[in-house]
N, C-alpha and C positions, 0 to 999 in steps of 0.2 A: 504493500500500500504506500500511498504519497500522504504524509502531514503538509498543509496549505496552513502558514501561518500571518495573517494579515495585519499590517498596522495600520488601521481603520481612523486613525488620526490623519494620516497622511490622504487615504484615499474622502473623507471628508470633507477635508478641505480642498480638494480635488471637485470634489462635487459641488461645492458653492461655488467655487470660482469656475466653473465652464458652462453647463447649462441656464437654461435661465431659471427665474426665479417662482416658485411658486408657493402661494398662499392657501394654508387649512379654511374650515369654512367658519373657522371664528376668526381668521383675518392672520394666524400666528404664521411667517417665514416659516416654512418648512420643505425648502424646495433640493435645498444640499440632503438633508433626511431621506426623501422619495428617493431621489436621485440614487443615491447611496443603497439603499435596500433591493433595488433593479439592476445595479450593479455587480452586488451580491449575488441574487438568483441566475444572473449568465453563468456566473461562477459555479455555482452549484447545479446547474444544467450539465456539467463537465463530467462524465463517466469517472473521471480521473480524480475528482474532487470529494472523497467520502470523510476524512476526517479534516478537520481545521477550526481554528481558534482566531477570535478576532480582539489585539490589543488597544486598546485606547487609552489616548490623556487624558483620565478624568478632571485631574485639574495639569493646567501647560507648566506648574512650576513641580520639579522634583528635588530630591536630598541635591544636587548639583548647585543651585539656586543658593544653597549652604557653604557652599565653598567656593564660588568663583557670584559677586555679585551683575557681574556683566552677563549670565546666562540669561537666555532667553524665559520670556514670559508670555503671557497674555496680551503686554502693552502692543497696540495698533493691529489686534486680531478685529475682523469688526462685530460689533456685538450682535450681530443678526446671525454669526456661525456661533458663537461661542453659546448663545441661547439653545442651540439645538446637539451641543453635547452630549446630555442625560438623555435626550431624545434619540439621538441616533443611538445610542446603548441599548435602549427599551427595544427600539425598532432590529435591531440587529439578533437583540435575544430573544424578540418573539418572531424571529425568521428559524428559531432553533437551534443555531450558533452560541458556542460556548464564548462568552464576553470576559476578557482582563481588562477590570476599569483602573487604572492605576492612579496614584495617589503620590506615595512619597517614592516610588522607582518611576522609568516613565514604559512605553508601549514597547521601545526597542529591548530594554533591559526583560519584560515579559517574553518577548521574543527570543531573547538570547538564551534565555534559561529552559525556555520548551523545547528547543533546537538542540540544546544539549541531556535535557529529560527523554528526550524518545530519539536522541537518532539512533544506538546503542540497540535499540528494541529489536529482531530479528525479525520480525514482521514489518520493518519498515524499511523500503526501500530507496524513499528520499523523501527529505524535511525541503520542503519550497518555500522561499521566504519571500513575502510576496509585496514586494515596496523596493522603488528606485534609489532608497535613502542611500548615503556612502557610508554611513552609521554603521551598515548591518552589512557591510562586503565585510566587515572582519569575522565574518562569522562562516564564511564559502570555505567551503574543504570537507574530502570525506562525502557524505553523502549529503551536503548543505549546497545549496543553491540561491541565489536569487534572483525573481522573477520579477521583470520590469513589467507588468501585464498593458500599461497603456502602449509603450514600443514592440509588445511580443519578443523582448529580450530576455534569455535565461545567461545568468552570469555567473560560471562553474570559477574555478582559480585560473584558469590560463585569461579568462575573459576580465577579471580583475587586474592581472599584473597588466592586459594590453592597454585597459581604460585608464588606470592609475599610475604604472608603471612602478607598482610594488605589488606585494604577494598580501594576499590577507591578512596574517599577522603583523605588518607594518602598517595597516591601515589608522588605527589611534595618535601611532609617529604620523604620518602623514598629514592629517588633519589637524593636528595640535601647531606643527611648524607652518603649514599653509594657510589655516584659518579655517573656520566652517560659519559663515556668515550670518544661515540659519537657526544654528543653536547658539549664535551671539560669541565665538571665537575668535578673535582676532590673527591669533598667528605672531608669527615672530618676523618684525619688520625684515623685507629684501626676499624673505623666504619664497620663493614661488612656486608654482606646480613640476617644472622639469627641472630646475638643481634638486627639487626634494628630494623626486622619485629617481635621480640620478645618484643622491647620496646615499639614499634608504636602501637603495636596490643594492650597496657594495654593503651595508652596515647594519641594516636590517632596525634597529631601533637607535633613540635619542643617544641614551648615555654608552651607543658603542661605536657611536663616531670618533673614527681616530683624531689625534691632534695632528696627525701627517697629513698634511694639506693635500702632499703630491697622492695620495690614495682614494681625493675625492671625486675624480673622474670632472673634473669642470674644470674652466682657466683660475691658476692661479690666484689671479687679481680678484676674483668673483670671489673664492673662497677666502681667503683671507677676509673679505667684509663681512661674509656669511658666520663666520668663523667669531670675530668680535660681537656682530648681532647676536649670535645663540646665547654666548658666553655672558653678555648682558642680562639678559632675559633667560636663563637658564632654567633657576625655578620655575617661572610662568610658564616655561614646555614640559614642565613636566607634569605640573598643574592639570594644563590643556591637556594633555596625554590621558589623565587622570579622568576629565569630563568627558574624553571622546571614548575611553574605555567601556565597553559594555557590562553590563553585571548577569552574574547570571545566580544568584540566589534569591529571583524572587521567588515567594512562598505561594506555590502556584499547586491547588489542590488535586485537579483533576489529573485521572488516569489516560492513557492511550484511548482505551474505549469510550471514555467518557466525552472523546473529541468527535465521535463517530456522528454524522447526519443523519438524522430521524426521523425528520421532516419537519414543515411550521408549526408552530404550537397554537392553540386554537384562539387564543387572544390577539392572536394579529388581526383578525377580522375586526374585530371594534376598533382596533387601533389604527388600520389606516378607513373605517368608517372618519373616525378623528383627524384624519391627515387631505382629507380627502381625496384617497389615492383606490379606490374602491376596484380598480382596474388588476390590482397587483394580486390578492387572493384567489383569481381566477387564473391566473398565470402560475402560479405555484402548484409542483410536480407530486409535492409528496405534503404528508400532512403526520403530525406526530400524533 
């Protein structure tokens, strides 16, 4: 079997920014929500798709927010998606799908820790991780994948070193010295995308950059700047390393089987009566 494991954060916000917008019949936004749950069911249309879990941001700030105050938050989400949070949770779990609402870890860190709870299982063939994030390429190897589903890209380890020009385990290095804009990173001034993945690729992490400049495969001149940059900001990349690192002890209760699809649960019918999506219950293949 394939585990399909979705970060339903990312595909959310996905859905309020592309479609357009639509209104329940009490006037409430709830057009990223519909969106979202029709999304889902293509998915689950998929022979191939029998078990999977879907992580979300319950709230956008986690323990990270703790240790670096420049992480990302809520500030300039607009509030017509962020209102429809707890609603896309409800909607997701009355489609039947097992929900991680996360709180003090966030969707990746849910992600990271399923990925390593069931790839091990012998009944499982391949863990699918199903989000374009760069968060979660350090997670490919083995029977770990991830699926870019809007480009129909699958991204095995030869497909990460070709995009990034490092291996998955240097992906934390990579992000901490380049920046990740979205989770609020800044990076280590001069640091770019091609000296990184040019340094990472001989050295593989931060603290095993030689001080031999002639071993960094770049000109001279470059490294030597690159070189006093780090060394200034040293701590902060390790920091950043720290925030870009995934976790993988969230306390995540469900079993293998517990991930299996069963069908919709019968309270979807009132609920998108309430969404005014009344279309979607009759499109639905199975019913729990």
């Amino acid at each position: 079997m394939k585990v399909h494991l979705l970060d339903v954060t990312y595909e959310l916000f996905r859905s309020f920014y592309g479609p357009p917008p639509k209104q329940a019949p009490d006037g409430r936004e709830v057009g990223a929500t519909v969106y979202l749950m029709k999304n889902l069911m293509a998915l689950l249309d998929d022979p191939e798709v029998t078990h999977l879990a879907c992580a979300f941001d319950h709230e956008i700030t986690s323990f990270r927010n703790d240790l670096y105050d420049g992480y990302k938050t809520g500030e300039g989400v607009d509030p017509l998606l962020l209102a429809q949070f707890e609603l896309a949770e409800e909607a997701v779990a009355a489609l039947g799908i097992v929900v991680w609402p996360m709180v003090d870890f966030e969707a990746d860190d849910a992600i990271a820790t399923a990925a390593l709870k069931f790839k091990d299982d012998k009944r499982v063939e391949q863990i699918v991780v199903c989000s374009p994030d760069k968060d979660l390429a350090q997670l490919v190897g083995g029977k770990v994948v991830c699926w870019d589903r809007r480009r129909e890209l699958i991204y095995d380890e030869p497909a990460v070193l070709e995009k990034y020009g490092v291996p998955p385990a240097s992906i934390p290095d990579y992000l901490a010295l380049v920046g990740d804009s979205a989770d609020g990173i800044p990076g280590i001034p001069g640091w770019g995308a091609k000296s990184v993945a040019t340094i990472l690729s001989n050295f593989g992490h931060i603290e095993d950059i030689s001080e031999d400049l002639t071993t960094w495969g770049i000109t001279a001149g470059r490294a030597k700047t690159l070189q006093g940059n780090l060394a200034e900001n040293y701590e902060a990349a390790l920091l950043y390393r720290q925030l870009t690192t995934l976790r993988f002890d969230v306390p995540l209760k469900e079993s293998l089987d517990d991930l299996e699809w069963k069908g919709a649960c019968p309270e979807l019918k009132a609920l998108c009566t309430d969404l005014g999506a009344n279309d979607i219950p009759e499109k639905i293949s199975r019913w729990s």
